[in-house]
C-alpha positions as CSV (number, residue, x, y, z in Angstrom):
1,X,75.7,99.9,117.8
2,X,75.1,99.2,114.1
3,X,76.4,101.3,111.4
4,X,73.9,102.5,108.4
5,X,75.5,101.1,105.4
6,X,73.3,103.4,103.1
7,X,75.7,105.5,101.0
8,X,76.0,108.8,103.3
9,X,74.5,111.7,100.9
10,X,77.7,113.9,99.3
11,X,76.5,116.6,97.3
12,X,78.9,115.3,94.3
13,X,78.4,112.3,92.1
14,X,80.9,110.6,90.0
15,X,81.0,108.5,87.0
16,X,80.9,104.8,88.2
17,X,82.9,103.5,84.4
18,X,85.6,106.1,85.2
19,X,86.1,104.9,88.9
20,X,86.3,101.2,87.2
21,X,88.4,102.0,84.2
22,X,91.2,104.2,86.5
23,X,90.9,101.1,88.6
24,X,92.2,98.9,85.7
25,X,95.1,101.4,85.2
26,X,96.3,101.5,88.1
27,X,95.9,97.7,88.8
28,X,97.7,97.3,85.8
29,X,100.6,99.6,87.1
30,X,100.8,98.1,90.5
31,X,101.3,94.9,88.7
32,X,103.9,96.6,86.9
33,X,105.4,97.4,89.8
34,X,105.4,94.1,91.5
35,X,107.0,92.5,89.0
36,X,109.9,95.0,87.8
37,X,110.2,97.0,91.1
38,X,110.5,100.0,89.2
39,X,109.3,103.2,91.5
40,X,108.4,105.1,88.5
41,X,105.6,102.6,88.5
42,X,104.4,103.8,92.1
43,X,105.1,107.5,91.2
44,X,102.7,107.5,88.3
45,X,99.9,105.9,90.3
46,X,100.5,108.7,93.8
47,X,101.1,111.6,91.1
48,X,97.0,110.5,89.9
49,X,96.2,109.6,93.6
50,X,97.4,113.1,94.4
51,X,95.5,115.2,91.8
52,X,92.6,113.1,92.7
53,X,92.4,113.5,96.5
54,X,93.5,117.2,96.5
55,X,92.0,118.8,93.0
56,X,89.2,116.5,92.3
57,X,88.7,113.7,89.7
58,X,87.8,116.0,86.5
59,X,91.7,117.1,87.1
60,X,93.0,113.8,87.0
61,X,94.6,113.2,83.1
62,X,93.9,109.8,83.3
63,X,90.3,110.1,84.2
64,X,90.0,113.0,81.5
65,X,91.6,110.6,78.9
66,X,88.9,107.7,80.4
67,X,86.2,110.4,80.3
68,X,86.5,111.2,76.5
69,X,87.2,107.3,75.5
70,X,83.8,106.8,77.0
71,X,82.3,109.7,75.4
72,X,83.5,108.8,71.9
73,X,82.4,105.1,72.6
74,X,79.4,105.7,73.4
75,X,79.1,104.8,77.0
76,X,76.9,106.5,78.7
77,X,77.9,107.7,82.5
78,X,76.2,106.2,85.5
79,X,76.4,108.8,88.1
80,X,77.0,107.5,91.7
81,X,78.0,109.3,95.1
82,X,81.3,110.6,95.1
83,X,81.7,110.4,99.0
84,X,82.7,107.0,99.4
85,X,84.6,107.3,96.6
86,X,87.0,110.4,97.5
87,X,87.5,108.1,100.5
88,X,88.7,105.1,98.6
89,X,91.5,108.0,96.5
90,X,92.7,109.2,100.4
91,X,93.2,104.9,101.0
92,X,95.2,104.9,97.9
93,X,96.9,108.2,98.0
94,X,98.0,106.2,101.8
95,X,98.5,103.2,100.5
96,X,100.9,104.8,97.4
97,X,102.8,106.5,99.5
98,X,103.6,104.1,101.9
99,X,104.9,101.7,99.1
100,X,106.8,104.6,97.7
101,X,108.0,104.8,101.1
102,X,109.1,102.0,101.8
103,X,110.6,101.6,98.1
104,X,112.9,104.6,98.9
105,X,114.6,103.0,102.0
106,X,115.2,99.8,100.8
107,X,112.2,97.7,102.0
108,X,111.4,95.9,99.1
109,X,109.1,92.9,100.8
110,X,107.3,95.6,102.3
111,X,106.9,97.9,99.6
112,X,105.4,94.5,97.6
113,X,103.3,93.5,100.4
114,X,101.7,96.8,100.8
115,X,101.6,97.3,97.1
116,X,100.2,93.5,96.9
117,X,97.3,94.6,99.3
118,X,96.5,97.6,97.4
119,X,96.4,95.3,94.2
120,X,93.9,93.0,95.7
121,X,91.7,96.3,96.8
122,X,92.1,97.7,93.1
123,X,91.3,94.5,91.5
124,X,88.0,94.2,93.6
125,X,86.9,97.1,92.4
126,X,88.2,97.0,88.9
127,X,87.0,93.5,88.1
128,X,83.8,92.9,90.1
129,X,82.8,96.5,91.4
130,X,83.3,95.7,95.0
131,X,85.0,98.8,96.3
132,X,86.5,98.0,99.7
133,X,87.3,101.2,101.2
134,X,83.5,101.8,100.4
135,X,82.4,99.3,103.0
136,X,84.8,101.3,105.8
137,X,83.3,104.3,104.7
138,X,80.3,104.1,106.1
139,X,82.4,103.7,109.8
140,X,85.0,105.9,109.0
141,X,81.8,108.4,108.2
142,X,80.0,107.4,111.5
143,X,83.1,107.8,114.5
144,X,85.1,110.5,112.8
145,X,82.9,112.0,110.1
């Protein structure tokens, strides 16, 4: 059976530079994270994850911070489709709270391998707009969509 890799049609577009630039922040705090172990790290990064997945992206401070830096720079938005998207937050919203998780009880080499894994997603997408959880969307979409 092959999959249609075609970006599923969701009636809601987002801003492509918003997706990136939230991608460097929280890249950026993951990294904190691996190197300090500090949970607050991973608690700013689910608290965003969590507005995100639940409210929607225009909720998000960080994105509304992104949003106007764009604005007042100039940049002008490049809409794509939101579905695979709001996919990739419910991977990271997971992927958060499982190193938060794991944080709490003491499991630091797996709260750094998870949060190591995330990192590597992140970065993809962050620094050469390869969104991973975008190519298992289209599966996801197909068998439990």
């Amino acid at each position: 059976m092959s999959v249609n890799k075609s970006c599923p049609v969701v009636f809601k577009q987002v801003d492509k530079h918003i997706i990136r630039v939230n991608a460097i922040i929280v890249f950026a705090f993951l990294l904190g994270f691996i190197f300090t172990g500090n949970p607050l790290m991973i608690l700013v990064v689910l608290g965003d994850f969590i507005i995100r997945v639940f409210w929607g992206l225009k909720f998000s401070p960080i994105c509304f911070i992104i949003k106007k830096v764009l604005r007042l720079s100039g940049v002008k938005p490049h809409l794509i489709n939101a579905g695979p998207k709001i996919f990739a937050a419910k991977i990271g919203l997971i992927f958060a709270v499982s190193v938060l998780i794991a944080t709490f009880f003491g499991f630091t080499f797996l709260a750094t391998t998870i949060a190591l894994i995330f990192i590597i997603a992140v970065g993809l997408e962050a620094f050469f707009n390869y969104c991973l959880a975008c190519e298992i969307f289209p599966y996801y979409n197909k068998y439990f969509g």
